[in-house]
C-alpha positions as CSV (number, residue, x, y, z in Angstrom):
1,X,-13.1,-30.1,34.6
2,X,-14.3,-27.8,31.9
3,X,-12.8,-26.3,28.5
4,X,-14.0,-22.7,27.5
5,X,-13.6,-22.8,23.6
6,X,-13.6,-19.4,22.1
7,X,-13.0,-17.4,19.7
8,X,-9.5,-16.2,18.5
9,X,-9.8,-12.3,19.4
10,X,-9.1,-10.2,22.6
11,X,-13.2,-9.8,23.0
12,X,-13.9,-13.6,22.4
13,X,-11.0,-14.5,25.1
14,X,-12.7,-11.7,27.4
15,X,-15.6,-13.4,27.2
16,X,-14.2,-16.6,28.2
17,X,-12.9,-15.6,31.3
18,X,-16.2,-13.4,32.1
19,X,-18.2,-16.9,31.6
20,X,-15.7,-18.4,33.8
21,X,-15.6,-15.8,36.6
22,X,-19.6,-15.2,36.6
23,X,-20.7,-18.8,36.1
24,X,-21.3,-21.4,38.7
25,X,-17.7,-23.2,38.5
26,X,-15.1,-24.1,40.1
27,X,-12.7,-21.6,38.8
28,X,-9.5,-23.6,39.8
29,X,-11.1,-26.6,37.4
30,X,-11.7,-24.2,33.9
31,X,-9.2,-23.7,30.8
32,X,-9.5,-21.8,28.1
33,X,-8.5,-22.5,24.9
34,X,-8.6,-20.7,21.2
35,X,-9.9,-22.9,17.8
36,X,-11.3,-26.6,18.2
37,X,-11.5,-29.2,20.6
38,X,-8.1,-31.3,18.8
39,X,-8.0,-34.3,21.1
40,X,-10.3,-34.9,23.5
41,X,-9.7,-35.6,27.1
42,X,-11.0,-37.9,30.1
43,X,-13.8,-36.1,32.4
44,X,-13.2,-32.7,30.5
45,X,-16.3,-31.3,29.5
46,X,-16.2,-28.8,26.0
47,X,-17.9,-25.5,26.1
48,X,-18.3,-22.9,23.4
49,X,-18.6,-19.6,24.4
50,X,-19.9,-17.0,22.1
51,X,-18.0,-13.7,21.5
52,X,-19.6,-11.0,23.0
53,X,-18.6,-7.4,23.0
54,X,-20.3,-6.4,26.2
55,X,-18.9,-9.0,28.2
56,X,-15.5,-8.7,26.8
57,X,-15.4,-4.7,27.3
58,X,-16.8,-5.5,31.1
59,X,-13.6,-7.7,31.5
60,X,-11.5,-4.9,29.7
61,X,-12.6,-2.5,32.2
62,X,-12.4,-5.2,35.3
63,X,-8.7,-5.7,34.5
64,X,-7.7,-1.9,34.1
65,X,-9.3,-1.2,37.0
66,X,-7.4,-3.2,39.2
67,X,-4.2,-4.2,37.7
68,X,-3.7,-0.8,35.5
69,X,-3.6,0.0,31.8
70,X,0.2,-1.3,31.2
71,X,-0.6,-4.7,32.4
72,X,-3.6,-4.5,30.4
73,X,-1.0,-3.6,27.6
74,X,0.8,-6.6,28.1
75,X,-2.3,-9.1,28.2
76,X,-3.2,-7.9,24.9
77,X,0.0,-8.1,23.5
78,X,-0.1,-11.9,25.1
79,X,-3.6,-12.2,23.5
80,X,-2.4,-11.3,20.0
81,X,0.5,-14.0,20.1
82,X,0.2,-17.4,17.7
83,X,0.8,-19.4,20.5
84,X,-2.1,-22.2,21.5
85,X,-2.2,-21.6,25.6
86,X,-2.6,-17.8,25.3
87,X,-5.9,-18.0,26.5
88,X,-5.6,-20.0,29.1
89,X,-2.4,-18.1,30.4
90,X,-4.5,-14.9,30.3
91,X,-7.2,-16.6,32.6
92,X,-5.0,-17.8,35.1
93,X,-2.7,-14.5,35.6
94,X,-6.3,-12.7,35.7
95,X,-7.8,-15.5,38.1
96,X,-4.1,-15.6,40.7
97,X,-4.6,-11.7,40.4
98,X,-7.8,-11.5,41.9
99,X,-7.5,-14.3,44.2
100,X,-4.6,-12.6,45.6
101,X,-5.9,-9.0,45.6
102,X,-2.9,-7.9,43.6
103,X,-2.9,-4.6,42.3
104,X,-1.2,-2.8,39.6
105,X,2.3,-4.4,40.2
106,X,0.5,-8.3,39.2
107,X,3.0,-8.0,35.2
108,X,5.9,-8.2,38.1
109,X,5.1,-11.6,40.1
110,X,7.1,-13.7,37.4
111,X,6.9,-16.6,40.2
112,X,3.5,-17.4,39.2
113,X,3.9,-19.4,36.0
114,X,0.8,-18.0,34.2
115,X,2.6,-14.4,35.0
116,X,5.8,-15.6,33.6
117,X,3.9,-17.2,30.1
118,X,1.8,-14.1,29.7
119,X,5.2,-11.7,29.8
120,X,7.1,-14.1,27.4
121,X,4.7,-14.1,24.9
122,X,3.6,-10.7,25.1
123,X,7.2,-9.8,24.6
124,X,7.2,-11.9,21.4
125,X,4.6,-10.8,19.4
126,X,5.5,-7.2,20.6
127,X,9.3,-7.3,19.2
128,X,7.6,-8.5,16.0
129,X,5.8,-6.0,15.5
130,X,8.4,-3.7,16.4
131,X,10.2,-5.2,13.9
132,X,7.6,-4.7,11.2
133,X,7.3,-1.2,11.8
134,X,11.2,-0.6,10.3
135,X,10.6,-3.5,7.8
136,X,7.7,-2.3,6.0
137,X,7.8,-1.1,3.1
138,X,5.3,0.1,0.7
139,X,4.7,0.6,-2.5
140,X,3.0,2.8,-5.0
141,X,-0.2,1.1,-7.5
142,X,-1.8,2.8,-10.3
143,X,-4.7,3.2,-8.2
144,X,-2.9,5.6,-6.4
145,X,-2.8,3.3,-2.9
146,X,0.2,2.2,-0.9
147,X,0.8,-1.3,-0.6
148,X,2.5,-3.3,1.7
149,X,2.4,-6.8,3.0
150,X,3.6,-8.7,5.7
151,X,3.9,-12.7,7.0
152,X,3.5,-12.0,10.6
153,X,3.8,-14.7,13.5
154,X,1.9,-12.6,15.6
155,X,-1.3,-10.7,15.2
156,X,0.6,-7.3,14.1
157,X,-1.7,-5.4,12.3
158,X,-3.2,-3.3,14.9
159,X,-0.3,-2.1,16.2
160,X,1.2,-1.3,12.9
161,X,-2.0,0.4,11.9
162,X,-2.0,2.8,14.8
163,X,2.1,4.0,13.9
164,X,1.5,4.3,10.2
165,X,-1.9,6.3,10.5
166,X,-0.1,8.8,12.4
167,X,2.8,8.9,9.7
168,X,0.9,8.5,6.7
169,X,-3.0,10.2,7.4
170,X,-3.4,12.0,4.4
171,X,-2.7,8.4,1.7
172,X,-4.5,5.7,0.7
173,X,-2.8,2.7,2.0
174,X,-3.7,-1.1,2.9
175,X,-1.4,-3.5,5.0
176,X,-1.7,-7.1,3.9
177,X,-1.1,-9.7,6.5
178,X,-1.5,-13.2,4.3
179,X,-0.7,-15.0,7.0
180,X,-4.3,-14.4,8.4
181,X,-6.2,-13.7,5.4
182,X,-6.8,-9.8,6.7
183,X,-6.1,-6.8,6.2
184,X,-6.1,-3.0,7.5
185,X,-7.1,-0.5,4.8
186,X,-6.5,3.2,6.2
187,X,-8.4,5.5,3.9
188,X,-6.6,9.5,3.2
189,X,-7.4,11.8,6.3
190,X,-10.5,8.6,7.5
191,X,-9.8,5.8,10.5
192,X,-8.6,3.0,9.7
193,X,-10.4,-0.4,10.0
194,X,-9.2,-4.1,10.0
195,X,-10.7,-6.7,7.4
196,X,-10.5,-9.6,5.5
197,X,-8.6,-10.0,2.2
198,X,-11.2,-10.8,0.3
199,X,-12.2,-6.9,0.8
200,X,-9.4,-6.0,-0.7
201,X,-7.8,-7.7,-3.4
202,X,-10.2,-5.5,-6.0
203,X,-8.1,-2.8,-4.7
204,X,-4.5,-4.4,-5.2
205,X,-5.2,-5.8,-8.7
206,X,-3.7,-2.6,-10.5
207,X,0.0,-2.7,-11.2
208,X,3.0,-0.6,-9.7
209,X,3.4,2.8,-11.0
210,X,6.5,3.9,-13.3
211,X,7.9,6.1,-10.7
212,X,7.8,3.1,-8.1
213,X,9.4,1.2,-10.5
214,X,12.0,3.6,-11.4
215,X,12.4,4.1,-7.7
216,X,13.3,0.5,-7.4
217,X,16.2,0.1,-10.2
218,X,17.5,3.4,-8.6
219,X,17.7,1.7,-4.8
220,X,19.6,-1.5,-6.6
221,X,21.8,0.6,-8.1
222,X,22.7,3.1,-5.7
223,X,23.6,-0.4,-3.4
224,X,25.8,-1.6,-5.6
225,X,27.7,1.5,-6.5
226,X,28.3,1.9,-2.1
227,X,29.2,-1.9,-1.4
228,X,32.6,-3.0,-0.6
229,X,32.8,-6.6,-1.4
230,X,35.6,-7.0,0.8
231,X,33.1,-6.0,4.0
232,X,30.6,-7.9,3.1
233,X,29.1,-9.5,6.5
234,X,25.9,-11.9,5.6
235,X,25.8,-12.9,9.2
236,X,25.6,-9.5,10.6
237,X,22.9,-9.0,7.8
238,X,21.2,-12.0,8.9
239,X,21.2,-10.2,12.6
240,X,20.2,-7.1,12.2
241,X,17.3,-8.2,9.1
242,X,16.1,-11.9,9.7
243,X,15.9,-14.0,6.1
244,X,11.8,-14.6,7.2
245,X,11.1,-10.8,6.7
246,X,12.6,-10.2,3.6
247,X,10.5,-12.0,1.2
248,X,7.7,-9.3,1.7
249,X,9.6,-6.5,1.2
250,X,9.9,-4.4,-2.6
């Protein structure tokens, strides 16, 4: 029985199950599994495999290929959950797809447990971030960037980056997920690129501008001056905007 330890990224998992595949074992006896060992188990041997682009773009390619670019979709989505079996869930659905020469309708065998965990995850991470993209807000510095910052569950920030470069390409703007210690910094009419914090906290020293200030006591009041106390409906608020994402919101 063997563990696979490897790095927390769609590339590092990709290689994982490339080691597994190409390597000389038994394929039904491997796991894969994100972070450190934790507790160790009885006649498990550990293994750290090293990220590796290559590898993990063969594996990209391998799984488009065969099972399509939606399942593909949905593995990454899987891939960028917080949950601790990811890994090994990706594995296995990739290892029962191959084994059973299923093409692109594998997402749809929800019999197959590792089918079923991949799908539920997926799902997760992808209404968060689905969420997040009406929740965040931005706001103005004196350094003339947006900023905007976000507690995700999930590993968000790429798909957030992709909708607000199409909807905001010509500004300077940075999306802070503090959660993970990173960041995505999108510079005016440039691609955007993911990063750690520490790369940009320089850049979101400076303080809000007047205008976004003024811009603030204006929303407040204009709330006030519509609400009917009488209709007031904190559970239906709850519903529609969950208490955990408005903390990072202006």
């Amino acid at each position: 029985m063997y563990t696979f330890l490897c790095e927390d990224s769609i590339s590092g998992i990709f290689s994982g199950i490339y080691e597994a595949w190409a390597g000389r074992y038994n394929r039904q006896e491997v796991f894969l599994k994100t972070g450190g060992i934790g507790n160790y188990e009885l006649f498990m041997e550990y293994k750290t495999i090293d990220n590796s682009l290559v590898l993990g773009q063969k594996v990209a390619r391998s799984i488009k290929t065969r099972f399509g670019e939606e399942t593909y979709e949905w593995i990454c989505y899987a891939l960028w959950s917080w949950q601790e079996d990811k890994a090994n869930a990706v594995y296995q659905m990739v290892r029962y797809g191959i084994e059973h020469k299923f093409g692109f309708g594998l997402k749809n065998h929800l019999t197959e447990p590792s089918i079923q965990r991949v799908m539920e995850i997926g799902l997760a991470a992808y209404n968060e971030a689905h969420h997040y993209l009406g929740f965040v807000r931005f706001e103005q510095l004196e350094s003339g960037i947006l900023y905007a910052k976000i507690n995700a569950k999930n590993y968000v920030l790429e798909l957030l980056a992709d909708h607000f470069a199409d909807r905001l390409p010509a500004e300077n703007w940075v999306i802070h997920d503090e959660s993970r210690k990173k960041a995505v910094i999108h510079p005016s009419l440039g691609e955007w690129l993911v990063t750690d914090e520490t790369s940009v906290k320089g850049l979101i020293r400076s303080r809000r501008t007047e205008s976004d200030e003024e811009y603030r006591n204006m929303w407040r009041r204009f709330c006030e001056s519509i609400s009917i106390e009488a209709r007031k409906n904190t559970i239906l608020q709850r519903q529609n905007f969950p208490l955990r994402f408005r903390g990072d919101l202006p």
